[in-house]
Structures are given as C-alpha cells and as structure tokens.
C-alpha positions in Angstrom: -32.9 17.2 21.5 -30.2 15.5 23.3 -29.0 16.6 26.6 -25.1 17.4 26.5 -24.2 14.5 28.5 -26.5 12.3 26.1 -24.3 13.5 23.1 -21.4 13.3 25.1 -22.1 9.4 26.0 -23.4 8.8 22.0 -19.9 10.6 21.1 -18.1 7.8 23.2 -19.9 4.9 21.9 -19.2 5.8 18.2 -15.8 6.3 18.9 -15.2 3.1 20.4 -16.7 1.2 17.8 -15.3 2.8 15.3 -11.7 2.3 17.3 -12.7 -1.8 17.3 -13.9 -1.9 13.9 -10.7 0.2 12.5 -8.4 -2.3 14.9 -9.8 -5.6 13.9 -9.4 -4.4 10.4 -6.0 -3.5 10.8 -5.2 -6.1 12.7 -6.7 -8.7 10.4 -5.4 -7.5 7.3 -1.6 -6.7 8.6 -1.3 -10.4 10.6 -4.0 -12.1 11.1 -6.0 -12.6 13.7 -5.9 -16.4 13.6 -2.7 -17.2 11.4 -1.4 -15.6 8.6 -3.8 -13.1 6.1 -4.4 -16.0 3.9 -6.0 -18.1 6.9 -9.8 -18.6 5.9 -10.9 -18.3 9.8 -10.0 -14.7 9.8 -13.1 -14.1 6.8 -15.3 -14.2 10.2 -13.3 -11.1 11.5 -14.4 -9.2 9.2 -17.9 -10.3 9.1 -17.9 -8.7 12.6 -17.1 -5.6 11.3 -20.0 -6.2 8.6 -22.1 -7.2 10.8 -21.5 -3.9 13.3 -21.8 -1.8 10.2 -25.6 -3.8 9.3 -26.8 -3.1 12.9 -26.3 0.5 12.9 -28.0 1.1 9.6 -30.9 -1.1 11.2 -30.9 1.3 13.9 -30.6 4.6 12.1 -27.9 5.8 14.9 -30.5 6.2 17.4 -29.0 5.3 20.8 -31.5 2.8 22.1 -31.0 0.8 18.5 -26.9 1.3 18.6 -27.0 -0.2 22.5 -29.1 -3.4 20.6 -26.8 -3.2 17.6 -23.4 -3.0 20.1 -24.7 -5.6 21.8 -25.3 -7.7 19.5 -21.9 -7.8 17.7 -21.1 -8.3 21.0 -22.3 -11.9 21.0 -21.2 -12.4 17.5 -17.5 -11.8 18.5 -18.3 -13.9 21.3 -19.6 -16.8 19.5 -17.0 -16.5 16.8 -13.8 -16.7 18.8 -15.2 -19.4 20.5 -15.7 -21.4 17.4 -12.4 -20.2 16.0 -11.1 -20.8 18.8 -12.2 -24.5 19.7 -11.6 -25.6 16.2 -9.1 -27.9 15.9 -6.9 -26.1 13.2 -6.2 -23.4 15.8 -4.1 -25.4 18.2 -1.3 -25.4 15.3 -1.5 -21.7 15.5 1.6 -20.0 17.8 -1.0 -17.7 19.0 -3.4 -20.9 20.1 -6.4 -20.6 21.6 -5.8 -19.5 24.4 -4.8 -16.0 22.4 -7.3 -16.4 20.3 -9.6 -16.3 22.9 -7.7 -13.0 25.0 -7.9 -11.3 21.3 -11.9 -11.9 21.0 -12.6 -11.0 24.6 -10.7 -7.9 24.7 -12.9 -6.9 20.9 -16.1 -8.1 23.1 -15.5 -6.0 25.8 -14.9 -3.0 23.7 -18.4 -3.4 21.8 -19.9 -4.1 25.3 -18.2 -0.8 25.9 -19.7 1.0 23.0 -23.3 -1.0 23.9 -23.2 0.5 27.2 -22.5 4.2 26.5 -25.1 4.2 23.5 -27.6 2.9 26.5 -26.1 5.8 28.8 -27.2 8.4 26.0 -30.3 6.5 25.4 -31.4 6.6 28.7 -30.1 10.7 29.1 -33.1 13.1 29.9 -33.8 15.0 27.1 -32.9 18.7 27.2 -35.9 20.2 27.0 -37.4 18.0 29.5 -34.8 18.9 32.0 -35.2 22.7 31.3 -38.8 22.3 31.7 -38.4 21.1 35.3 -35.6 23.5 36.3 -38.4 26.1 35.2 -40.3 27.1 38.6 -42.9 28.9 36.8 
C-alpha cells in the first residue's frame, strides 16, 4: 500500500499529464501548433499524446514505469520541436521557431514535471513499512 504522500505525488503526476495531453490536444486541433490545423507537422503533436498514452499502458500505472514513461515523452517532445522546429517550412510560420521552440519546451517541462512526481511516489516508503518502524514493540 501507498503511503498518503505517495498517492498524493502519483495524484500530481497524473494530473499534469493529463493537463499536457488535454492542452496539446486542444491546442493542436483549435490552431495549430505549427500553422494552421491543416499543417502536416502538427500529425507529430499528437503522436506525443499517443505516445504518452503507449507508455503508461507499458507501465500498468505503477509509478517507477510512469516516471520512465513521463520521461520518455519527455524526449520525444524534445526531439520533435526540434525537428519541427529546424525545418525549413517553419521559418514561414508567424509563430517561427523560435515559438515553436518556447511551445515544446514549456510541453517538456510539464512531462518532466509529471516524470518527477511519479518518481517522488515511486520512491515514497510504503505504509506499512513506515508503520512497522513507528511500532516500538
């Protein structure tokens, strides 16, 4: 069993990763990220999302496999804005690379977020354990 402050850090790192998922979602189907809707770089956004939503079935929600899983997506929004962003298609954009760029690192840092509070709960003593040694007997 999970410790309250376990659950409590688990809690946080689904919500934020739901909250990017459900924003780069919204965000790519109501503008764009790169462009308008019809832009074919934006097919990668969601793939992000996709790929998020692969990891955590890989991981069965456990928090050592979510802080892999987080962290992984992680990279690949990493790796994507930078190839989105250095394409050469992208410079025509009014957002440019340069947002482009902003955009993906503020999505990274929220899955590094997530990655980070699934290790905190990972890493949590167990309840029972900490009960245990509490008990002077």
């Amino acid at each position: 069993m999970m410790s309250p402050a376990g659950r409590a850090a688990w809690h946080g790192g689904v919500a934020v990763a739901l909250a990017a998922s459900a924003l780069q979602m919204w965000m790519n189907l109501a503008v764009g990220i790169v462009g308008s809707t019809d832009n074919p770089q934006n097919q990668g956004f969601f793939g992000v999302v996709v790929a998020a939503a692969a990891c955590a079935f890989v991981a069965r929600l456990q928090p050592d496999g979510m802080a892999r899983a987080m962290l992984a997506t992680a990279g690949v929004q990493a790796l994507l804005g930078l190839m989105v962003a250095t394409a050469p298609v992208t410079a025509q954009d009014p957002m440019g690379s340069g947002g482009v760029l902003a955009l993906t690192g503020l999505f990274t840092a929220l899955w590094l977020t997530s990655a980070a509070l699934f290790h905190r709960s990972a890493r949590a003593e167990p309840l029972g354990a900490a009960l245990a040694e509490s008990d002077p007997a």
